[in-house]
C-alpha positions in Angstrom: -77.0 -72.7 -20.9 -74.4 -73.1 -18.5 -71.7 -72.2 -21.3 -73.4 -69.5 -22.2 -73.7 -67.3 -18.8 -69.7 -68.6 -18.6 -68.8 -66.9 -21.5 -70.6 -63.9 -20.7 -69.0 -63.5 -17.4 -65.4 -64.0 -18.5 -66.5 -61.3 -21.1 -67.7 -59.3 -18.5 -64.0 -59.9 -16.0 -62.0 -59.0 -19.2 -64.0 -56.0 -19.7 -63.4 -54.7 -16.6 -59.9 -55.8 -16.0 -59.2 -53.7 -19.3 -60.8 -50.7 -17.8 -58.8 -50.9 -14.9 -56.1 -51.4 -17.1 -57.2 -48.3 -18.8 -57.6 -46.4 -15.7 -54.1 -47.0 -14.3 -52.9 -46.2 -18.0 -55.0 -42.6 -17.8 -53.6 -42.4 -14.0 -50.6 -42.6 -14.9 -50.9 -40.1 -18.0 -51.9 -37.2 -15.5 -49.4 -37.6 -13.3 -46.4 -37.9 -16.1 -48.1 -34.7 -17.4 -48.7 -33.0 -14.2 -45.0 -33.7 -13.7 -44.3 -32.2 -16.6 -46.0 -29.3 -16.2 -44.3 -28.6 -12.4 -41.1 -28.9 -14.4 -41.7 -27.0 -16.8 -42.9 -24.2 -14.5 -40.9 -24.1 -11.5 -38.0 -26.4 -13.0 -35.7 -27.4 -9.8 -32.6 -25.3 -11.1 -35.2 -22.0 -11.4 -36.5 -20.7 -14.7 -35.1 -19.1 -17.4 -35.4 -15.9 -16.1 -34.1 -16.8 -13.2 -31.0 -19.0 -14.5 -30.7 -15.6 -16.2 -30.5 -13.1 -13.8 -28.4 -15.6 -11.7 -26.4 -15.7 -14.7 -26.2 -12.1 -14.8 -25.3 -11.8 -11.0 -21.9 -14.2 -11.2 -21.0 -12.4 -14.3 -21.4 -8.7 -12.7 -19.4 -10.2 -9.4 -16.8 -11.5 -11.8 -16.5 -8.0 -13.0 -16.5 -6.7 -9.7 -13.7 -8.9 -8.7 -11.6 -8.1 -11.5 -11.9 -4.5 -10.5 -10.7 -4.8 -7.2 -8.0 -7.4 -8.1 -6.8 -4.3 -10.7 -6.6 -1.8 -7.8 -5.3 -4.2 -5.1 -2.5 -4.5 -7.8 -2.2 -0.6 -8.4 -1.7 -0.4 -4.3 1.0 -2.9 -4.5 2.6 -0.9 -6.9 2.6 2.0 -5.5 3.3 0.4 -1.8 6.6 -0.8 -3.4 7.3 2.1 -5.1 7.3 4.2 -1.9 9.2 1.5 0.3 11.7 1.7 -2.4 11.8 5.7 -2.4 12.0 5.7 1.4 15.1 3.2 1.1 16.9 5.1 -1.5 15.9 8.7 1.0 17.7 6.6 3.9 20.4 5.8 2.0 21.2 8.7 0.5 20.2 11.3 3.5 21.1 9.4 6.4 24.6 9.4 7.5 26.3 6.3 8.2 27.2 7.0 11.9 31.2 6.6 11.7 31.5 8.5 8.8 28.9 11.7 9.6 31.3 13.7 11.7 34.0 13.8 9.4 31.5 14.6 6.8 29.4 17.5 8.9 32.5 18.9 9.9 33.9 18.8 6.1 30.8 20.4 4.5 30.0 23.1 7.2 34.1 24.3 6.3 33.0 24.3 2.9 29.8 26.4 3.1 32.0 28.9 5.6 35.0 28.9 3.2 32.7 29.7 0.2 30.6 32.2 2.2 33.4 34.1 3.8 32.8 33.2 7.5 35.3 32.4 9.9 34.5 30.0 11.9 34.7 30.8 16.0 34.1 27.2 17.5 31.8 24.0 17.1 30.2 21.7 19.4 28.2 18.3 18.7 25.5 16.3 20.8 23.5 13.4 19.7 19.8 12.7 21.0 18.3 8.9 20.2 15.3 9.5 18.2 11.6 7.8 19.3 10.2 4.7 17.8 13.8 4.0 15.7 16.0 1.6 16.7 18.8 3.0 14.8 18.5 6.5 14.3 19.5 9.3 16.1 19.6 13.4 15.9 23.2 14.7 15.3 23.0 18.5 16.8 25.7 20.5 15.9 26.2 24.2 16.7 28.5 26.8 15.4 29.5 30.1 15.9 30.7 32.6 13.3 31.6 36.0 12.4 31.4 37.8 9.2 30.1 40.2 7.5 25.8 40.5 7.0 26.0 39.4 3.4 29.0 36.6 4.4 26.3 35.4 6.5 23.4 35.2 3.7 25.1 33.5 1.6 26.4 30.7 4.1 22.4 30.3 5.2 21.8 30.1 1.2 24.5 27.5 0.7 23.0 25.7 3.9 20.2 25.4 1.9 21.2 24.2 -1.4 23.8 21.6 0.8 23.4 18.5 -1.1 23.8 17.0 2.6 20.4 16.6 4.6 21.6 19.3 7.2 18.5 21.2 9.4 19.0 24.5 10.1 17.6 24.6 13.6 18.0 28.1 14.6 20.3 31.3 14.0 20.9 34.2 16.5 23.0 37.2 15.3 24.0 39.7 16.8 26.0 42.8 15.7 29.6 43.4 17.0 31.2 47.3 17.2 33.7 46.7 14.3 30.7 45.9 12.1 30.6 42.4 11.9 28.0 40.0 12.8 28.8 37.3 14.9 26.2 34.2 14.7 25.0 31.2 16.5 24.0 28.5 14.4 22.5 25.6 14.5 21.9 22.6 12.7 21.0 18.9 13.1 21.6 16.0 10.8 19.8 12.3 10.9 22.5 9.5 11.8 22.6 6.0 11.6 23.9 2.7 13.0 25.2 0.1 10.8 26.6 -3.1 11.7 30.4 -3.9 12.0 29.9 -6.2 8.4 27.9 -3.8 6.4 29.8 -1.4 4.0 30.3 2.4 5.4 29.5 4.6 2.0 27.9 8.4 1.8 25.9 8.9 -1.5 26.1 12.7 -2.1 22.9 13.8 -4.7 23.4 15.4 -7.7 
């Protein structure tokens, strides 16, 4: 009798140690599947869609970025471009400053010469110019007498100087004998150049 109820109650412990067995074992199957499910839902990278449109976002910024980079290079270009135009202006326009009298001087008795004006007398004055540290305004003023058409064509050949030289202002005034005698005035840009540095006057073409 006695080994009968034992083996009935270690039946009954193994029964229910292999349901609690089972238990954990179904426990633990909804929460691996539960898991999976979270994962598979609301993944911790984002979802497809979203991967995709993130996707999407860096490839449309990449684009962006090219595009800028493209016109940050144009603007370099062109910024280059003009520093180099400015410096081959100065060079060419400017007058070195221990050369530029001789040279006015030489091309306004040119334009006269070729005109037909005879020159009366001349005068220079130089005024610093503001924010340069090495330019300054080369006035000069002349007067002549000539003929109306003498002085037409010296204001035209003025004008086509290959020289940078301002015509300021002209005053003319008729004289009894029929000429004209004129005031003129012009200014050219000068320069400083250091003692070292080559003196040399690039004349356009």
């Amino acid at each position: 009798m006695r080994k009968s109820f034992s083996s009935v109650l270690g039946s009954a412990q193994g029964s229910s140690a292999g349901q609690s067995r089972l238990r954990v074992l179904l426990l633990a199957l909804l929460l691996l599947n539960a898991a999976a499910f979270y994962f598979y839902f609301d993944p911790p990278g984002g979802t497809r869609q979203e991967l995709a449109a993130q996707d999407q976002q860096i490839r449309n910024r990449v684009a962006a970025l090219k595009v800028q980079s493209a016109r940050l290079q144009m603007m370099a270009s062109r910024v280059e471009t003009g520093s180099n135009q400015i410096s081959d202006f100065e060079k060419t326009y400017f007058l070195p400053k221990r050369i530029a009298y001789g040279a006015v001087i030489e091309e306004i008795q040119r334009m006269a010469k070729v005109s037909g004006l005879q020159e009366r007398d001349a005068g220079f004055s130089e005024e610093p110019i503001e924010g340069t540290a090495d330019l300054s305004l080369l006035n000069i003023k002349a007067n002549y007498e000539g003929s109306y058409s003498s002085l037409i064509r010296f204001l035209l050949e003025s004008d086509h100087s290959p020289m940078l030289l301002m015509l300021d202002s002209v005053t003319a005034a008729p004289e009894k004998n029929g000429q004209i005698v004129a005031d003129i005035r012009f200014q050219a840009i000068i320069r400083d150049q250091p003692a070292a540095e080559p003196v040399t006057l690039k004349v356009p073409q």
